[in-house]
N, C-alpha and C positions, 0 to 999 in steps of 0.2 A: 504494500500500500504506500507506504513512505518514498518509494524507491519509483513510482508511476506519480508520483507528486512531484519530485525531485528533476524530473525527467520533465513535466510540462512547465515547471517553472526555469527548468534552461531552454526550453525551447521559445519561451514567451520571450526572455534576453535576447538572445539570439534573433530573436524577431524584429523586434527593437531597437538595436544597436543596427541591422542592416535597413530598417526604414529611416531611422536617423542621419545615417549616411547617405541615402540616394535624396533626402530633401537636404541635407546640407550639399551636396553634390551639385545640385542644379547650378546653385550661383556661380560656383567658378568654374562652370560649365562654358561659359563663356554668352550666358546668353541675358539679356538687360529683362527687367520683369514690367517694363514699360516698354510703350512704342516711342523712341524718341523724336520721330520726326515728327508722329503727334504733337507732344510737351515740348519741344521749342519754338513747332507752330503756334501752341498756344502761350509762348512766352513773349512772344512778338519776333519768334527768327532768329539764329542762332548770331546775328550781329547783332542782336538786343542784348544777347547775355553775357554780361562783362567776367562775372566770375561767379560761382560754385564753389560750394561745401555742403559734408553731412555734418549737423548738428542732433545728437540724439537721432530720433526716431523724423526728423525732418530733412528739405532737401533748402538750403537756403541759395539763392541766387541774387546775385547785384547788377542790376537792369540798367540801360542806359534813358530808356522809357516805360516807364511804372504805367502809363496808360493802356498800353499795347497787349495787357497779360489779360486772357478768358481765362476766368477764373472756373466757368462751367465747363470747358473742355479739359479744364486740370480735373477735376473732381472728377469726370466721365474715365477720364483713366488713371480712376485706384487711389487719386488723393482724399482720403479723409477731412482733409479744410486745408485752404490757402489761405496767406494773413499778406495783407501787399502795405508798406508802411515806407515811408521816405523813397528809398531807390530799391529797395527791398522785395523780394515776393520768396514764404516760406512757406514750403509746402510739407507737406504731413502724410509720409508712406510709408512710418512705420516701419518694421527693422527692413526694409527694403530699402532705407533710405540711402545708406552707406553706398551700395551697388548701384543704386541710379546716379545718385553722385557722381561717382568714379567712370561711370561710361558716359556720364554728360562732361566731364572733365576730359577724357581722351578727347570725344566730339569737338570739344574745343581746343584741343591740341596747345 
């Protein structure tokens, strides 16, 4: 008895530990969890976007025009709420944030 208990409780780790791995796997899969030509259409165009970082669970951008950002086409892909404030517009994706980050960062070379 102990020994068919012992036996589904390694298999339940082992379950576990290999679904853990293939969702942590995606990201550095190489693939963005955004469409970016979307979100810098909706930022006003990728010569709007002066510069980029992940701050926590957000994606922070410095605009060259704060007018130019849909804030509903940011929301339609996956942002949680945008906040646009001086030159600013920070978006909120959540531990996605990092990785959109980093490929709107290449984007901009």
């Amino acid at each position: 008895m102990y020994m068919v208990i012992g036996a589904v409780v390694v298999i339940a780790l082992v379950l576990i530990v290999v679904l853990m791995k293939k969702k942590g796997g995606k990201a550095g899969a190489g693939e963005c969890p955004v469409d970016l030509t979307k979100l810098f259409d909706a930022l006003g165009g990728k010569d709007n976007v002066q510069s980029v970082e992940a701050v926590g669970s957000k994606v922070r951008t410095h605009l060259a025009d704060v007018s130019a950002v849909d804030a509903g086409a940011i929301k339609a892909l996956g942002a949680s709420g945008i906040v646009v404030t001086g030159d600013k517009a920070t978006m909120i994706f959540g531990k996605a944030s990092t990785i959109i980050a980093d490929f709107m960062a290449r984007e901009l070379g």
